[in-house]
FIKOL-887823 format. One line per field, with one value per residue (C-alpha): residue number from 1; residue in three letters; x, z, y. Coordinates in Angstrom, 2 decimals. Example, Ala and Ser with C-alpha at 12.3 -4.5 7.8 and 13.67 -1.06 7.14 Angstrom:
2
tilo = [1 2] .
tormar = [ala ser] .
c1 = [12.30 13.67] .
c3 = [7.80 7.14] .
c2 = [-4.50 -1.06] .
! end
This chain:
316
tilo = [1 2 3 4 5 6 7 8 9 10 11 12 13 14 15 16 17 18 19 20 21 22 23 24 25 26 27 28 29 30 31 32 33 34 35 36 37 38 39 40 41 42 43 44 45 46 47 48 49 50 51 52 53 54 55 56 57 58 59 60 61 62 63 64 65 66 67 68 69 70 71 72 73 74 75 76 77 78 79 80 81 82 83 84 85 86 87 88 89 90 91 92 93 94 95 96 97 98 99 100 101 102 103 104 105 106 107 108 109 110 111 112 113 114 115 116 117 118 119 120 121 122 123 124 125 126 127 128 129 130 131 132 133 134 135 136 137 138 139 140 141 142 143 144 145 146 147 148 149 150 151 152 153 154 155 156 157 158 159 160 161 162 163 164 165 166 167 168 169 170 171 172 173 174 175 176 177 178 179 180 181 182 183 184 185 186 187 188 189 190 191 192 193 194 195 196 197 198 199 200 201 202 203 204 205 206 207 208 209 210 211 212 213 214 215 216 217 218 219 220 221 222 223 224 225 226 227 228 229 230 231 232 233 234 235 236 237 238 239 240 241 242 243 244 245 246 247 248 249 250 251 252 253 254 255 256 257 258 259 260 261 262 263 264 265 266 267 268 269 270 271 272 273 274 275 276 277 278 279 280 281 282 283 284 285 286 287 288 289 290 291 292 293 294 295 296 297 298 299 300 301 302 303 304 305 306 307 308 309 310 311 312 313 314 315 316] .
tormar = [unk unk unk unk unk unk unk unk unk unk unk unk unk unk unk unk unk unk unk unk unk unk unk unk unk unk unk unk unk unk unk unk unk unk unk unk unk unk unk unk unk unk unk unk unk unk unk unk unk unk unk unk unk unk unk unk unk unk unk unk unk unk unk unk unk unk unk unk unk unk unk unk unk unk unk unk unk unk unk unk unk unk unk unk unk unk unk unk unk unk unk unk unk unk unk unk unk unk unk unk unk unk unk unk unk unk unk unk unk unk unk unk unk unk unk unk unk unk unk unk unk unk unk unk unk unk unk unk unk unk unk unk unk unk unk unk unk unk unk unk unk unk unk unk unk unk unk unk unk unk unk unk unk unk unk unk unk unk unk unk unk unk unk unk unk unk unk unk unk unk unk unk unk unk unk unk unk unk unk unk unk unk unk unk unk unk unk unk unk unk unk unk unk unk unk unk unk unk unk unk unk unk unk unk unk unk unk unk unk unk unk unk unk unk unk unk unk unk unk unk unk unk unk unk unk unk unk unk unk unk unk unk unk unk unk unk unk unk unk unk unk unk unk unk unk unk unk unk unk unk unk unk unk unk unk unk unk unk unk unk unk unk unk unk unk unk unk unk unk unk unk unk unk unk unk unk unk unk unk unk unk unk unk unk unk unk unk unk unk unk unk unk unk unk unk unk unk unk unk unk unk unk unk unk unk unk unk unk unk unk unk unk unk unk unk unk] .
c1 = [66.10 66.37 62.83 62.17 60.25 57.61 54.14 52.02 48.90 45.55 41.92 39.87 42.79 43.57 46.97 46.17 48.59 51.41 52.25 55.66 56.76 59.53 61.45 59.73 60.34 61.58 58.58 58.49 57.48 57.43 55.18 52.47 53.12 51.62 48.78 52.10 53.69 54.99 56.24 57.63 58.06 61.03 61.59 58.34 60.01 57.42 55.42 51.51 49.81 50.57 48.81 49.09 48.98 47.99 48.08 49.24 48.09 46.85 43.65 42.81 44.82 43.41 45.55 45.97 47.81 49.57 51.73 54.43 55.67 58.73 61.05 58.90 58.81 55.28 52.80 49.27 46.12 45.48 43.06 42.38 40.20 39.66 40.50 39.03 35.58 32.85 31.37 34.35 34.40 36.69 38.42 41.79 42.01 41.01 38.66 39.04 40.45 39.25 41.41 43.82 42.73 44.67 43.10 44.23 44.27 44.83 46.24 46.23 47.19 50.70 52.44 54.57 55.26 58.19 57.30 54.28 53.32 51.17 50.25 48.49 46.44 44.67 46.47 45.19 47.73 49.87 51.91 50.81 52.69 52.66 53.97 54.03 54.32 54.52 53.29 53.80 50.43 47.86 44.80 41.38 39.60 36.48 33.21 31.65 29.47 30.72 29.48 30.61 30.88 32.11 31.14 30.58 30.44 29.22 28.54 24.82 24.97 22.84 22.93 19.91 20.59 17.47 18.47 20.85 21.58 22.43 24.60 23.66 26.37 26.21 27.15 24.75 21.17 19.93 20.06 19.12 16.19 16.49 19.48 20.30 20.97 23.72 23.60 24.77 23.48 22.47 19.57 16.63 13.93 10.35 8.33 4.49 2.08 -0.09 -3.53 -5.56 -8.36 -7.37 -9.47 -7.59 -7.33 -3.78 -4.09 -6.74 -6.93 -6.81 -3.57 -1.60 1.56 1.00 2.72 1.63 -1.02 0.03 -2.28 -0.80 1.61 3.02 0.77 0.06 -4.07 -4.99 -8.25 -9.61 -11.31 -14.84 -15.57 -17.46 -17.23 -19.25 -20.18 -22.47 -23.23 -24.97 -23.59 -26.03 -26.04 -23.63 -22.93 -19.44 -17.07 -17.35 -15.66 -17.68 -15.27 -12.42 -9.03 -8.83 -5.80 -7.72 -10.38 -11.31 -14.10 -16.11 -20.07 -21.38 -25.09 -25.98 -29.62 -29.80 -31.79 -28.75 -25.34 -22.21 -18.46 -16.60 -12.85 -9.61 -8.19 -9.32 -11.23 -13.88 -15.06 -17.24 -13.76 -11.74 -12.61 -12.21 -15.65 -19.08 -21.75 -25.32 -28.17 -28.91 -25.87 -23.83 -19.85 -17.75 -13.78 -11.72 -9.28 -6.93 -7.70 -7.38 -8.00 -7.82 -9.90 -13.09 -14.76 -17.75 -19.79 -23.57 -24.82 -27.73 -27.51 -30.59 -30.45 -27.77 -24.90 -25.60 -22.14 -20.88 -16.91 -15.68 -12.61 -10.31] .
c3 = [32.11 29.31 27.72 24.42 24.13 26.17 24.60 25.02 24.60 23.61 23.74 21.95 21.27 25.25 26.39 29.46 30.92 29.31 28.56 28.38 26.26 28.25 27.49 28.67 31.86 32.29 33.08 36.46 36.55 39.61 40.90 43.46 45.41 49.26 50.76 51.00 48.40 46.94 43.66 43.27 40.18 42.34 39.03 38.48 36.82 34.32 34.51 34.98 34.97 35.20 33.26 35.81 34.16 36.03 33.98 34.83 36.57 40.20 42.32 44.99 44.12 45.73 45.07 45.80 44.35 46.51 45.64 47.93 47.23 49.80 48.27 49.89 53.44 53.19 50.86 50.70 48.46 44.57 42.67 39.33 36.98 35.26 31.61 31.19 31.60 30.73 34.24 34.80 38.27 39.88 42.96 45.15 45.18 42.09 44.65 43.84 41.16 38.93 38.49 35.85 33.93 32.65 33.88 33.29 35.12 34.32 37.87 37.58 38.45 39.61 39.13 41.77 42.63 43.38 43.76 43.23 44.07 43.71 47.07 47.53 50.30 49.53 47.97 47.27 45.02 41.95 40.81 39.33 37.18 37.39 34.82 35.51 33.18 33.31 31.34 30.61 29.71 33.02 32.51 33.77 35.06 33.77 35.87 37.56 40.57 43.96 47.29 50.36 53.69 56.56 57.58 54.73 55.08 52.57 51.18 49.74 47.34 44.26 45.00 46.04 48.71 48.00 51.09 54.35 56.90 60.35 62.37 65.79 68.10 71.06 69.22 65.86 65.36 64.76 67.56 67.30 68.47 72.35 72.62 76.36 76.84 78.14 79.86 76.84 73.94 71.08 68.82 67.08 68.80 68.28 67.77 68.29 67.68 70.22 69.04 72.41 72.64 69.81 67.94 64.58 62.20 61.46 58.51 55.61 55.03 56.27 55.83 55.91 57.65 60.57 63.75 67.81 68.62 72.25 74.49 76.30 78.14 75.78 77.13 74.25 73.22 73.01 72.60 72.89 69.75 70.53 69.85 67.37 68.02 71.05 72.07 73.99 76.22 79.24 81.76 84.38 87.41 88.87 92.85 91.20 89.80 85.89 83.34 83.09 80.29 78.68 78.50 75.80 75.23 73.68 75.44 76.09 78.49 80.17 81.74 83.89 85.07 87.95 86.43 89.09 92.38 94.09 95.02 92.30 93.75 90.21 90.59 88.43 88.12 87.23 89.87 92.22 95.99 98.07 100.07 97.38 94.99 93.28 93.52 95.12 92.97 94.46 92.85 90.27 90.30 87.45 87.27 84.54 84.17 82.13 79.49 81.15 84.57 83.23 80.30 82.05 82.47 85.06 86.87 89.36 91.81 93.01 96.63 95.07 91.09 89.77 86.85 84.98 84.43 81.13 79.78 77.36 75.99 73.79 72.26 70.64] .
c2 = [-20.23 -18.20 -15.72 -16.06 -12.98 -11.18 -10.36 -7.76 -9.15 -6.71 -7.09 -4.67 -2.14 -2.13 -3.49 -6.03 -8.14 -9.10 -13.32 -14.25 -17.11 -18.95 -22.06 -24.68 -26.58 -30.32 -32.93 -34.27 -37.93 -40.76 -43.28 -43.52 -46.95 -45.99 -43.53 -40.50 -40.94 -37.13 -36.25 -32.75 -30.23 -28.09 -25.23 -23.16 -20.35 -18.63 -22.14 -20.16 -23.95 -27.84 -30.72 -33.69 -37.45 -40.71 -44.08 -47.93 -50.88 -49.09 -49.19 -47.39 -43.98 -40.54 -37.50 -34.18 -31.07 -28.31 -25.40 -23.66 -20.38 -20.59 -23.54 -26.29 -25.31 -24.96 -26.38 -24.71 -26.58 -25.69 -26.65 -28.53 -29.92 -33.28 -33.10 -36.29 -35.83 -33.58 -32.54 -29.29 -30.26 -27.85 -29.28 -30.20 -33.88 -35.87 -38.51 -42.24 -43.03 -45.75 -49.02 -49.02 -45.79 -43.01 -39.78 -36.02 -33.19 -29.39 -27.33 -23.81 -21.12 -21.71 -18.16 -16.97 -20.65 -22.31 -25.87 -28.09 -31.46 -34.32 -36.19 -39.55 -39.96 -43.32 -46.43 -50.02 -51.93 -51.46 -48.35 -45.01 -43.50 -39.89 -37.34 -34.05 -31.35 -27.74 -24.81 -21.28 -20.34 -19.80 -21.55 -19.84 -22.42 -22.43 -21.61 -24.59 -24.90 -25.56 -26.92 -24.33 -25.31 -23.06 -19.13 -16.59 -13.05 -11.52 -7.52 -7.72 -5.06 -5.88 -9.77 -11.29 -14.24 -16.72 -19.20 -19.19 -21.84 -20.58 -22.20 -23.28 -22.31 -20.23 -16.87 -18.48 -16.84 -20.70 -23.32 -26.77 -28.64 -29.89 -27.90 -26.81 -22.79 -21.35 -17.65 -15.57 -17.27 -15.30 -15.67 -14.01 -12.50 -13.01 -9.73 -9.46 -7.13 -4.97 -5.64 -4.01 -6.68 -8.88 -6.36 -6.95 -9.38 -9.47 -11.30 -11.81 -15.17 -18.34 -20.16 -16.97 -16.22 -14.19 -12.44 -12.90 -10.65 -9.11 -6.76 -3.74 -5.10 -7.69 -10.64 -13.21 -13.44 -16.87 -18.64 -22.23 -23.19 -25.03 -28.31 -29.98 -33.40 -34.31 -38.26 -39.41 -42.39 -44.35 -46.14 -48.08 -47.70 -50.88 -51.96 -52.81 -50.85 -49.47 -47.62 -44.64 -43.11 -44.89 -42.74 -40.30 -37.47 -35.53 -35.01 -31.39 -31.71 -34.47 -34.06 -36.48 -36.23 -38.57 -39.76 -42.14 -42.36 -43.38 -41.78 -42.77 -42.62 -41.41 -41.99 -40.90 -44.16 -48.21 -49.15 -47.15 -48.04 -45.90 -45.43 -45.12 -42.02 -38.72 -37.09 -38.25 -37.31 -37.71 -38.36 -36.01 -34.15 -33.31 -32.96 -31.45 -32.70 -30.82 -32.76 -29.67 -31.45 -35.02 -37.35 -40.58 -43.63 -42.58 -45.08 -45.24 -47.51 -46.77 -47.46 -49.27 -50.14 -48.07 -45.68 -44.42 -42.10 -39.41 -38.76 -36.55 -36.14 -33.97 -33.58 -31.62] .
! end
């Protein structure tokens, strides 16, 4: 190959890098008929770019481009973009292509090159014909935006990162949900903050973000809320087993007062006897059952069935 001429090219009265007008290289051209079929430009010399042309009856076609800078032992990915549309999607493989239509792509950079390539690796039917044809000039690509997948380290500096996925792998900071631990995971601790008698509002509103208030030595503060919703209700008194209270999950306490003249058998469970039963509560008595303890169905039976059981649930 012969140079016509090497140009220095400037930009505001500073010399940058120079272009070099060479003759231009042969077009390579072939057809895609299966999912591998290759078709090689083998003479880069002074080509900086290559404008890659699909077009005849096909369906089906998915290429890629690769370069190789050691005479074709090994071929590495490039990447290109679609002249024929607006959206300047920057990418390796041109995706589907649509039946029967002529499409063009611009690959750059290809400097220090020897060979390039056009792979298939889908095919339906038909024949693509493929024309590949080199340029001096290197193209910059223009800027587009780009999906990234994979690890990233990064130097901060003066960027500001607005969002980050972890990943969730033993050495990750995240881990996923129902994931089982392994001795030497990593992750992120969680920090509270001593507040000696949970003396402190840490925070000034409701709604707010806020840490875990700790005491002295680092055990959590934590406090039942009261509740507001209490219900009443009277069962009488019944020589057969009733349902005193009815299941309820969340049920934070249940009181049962015996207003009866005669002893009631109250049992965790469906049925009551005066053999079978959780607590014997005489006459008069009154019991308390936690919705800690349980929130099942109560029931009771009465020796004789006079009076009535005052109960009162409330919940969460």
């Amino acid at each position: 190959m012969a140079y016509d001429q090497i140009v220095k090219q400037t930009i505001n009265g500073t010399d940058v890098v120079p272009v070099i007008n060479a003759a231009p290289q042969a077009n390579t051209t072939g057809n895609i008929t299966t999912s591998s079929t290759s078709i090689t430009a083998t003479d880069l010399t002074g080509v900086g770019s290559a404008t890659v042309q699909i077009s005849g009856t096909h369906a089906g076609i998915n290429m890629i481009f690769e370069a190789s800078a050691d005479g074709g032992t090994t071929f590495f990915p490039v990447q290109g973009i679609n002249q024929s549309t607006n959206a300047l999607t920057i990418a390796g493989a041109t995706g589907v292509i649509p039946s029967n239509t002529t499409v063009v792509w611009t690959v750059s950079p290809l400097l220090g090159q020897s060979q390039f390539r056009v792979r298939s690796t889908a095919f339906t039917s038909g024949s693509g014909a493929i024309v590949i044809h080199p340029s001096t000039q290197f193209i910059a690509l223009p800027v587009a935006t780009q999906a990234v997948s994979g690890s990233v380290t990064a130097t901060v500096g003066s960027t500001t990162i607005t969002s980050l996925v972890p990943g969730v792998g033993a050495t990750s900071l995240g881990k996923a949900e129902d994931a089982v631990h392994a001795s030497g995971d990593t992750g992120v601790l969680a920090l509270g903050i001593r507040n000696d008698n949970a003396a402190t509002a840490l925070t000034s509103a409701t709604g707010d973000y806020s840490g875990q208030a700790v005491d002295i030595n680092g055990s959590l503060f934590t406090r039942d809320a009261p509740s507001n919703t209490p219900t009443l209700a009277n069962v009488a008194g019944s020589v057969t087993s009733v349902t005193i209270r009815a299941a309820n999950s969340a049920r934070r306490s249940l009181i049962i007062y015996n207003d009866s003249a005669s002893d009631v058998y109250l049992a965790y469970g469906a049925t009551a006897s005066t053999t079978s039963f959780t607590i014997l509560l005489p006459s008069l008595g009154t019991t308390t059952i936690t919705g800690a303890e349980y929130a099942g169905i109560v029931t009771g039976i009465w020796n004789t069935a006079v009076g009535n059981a005052r109960v009162t649930e409330t919940v969460i």
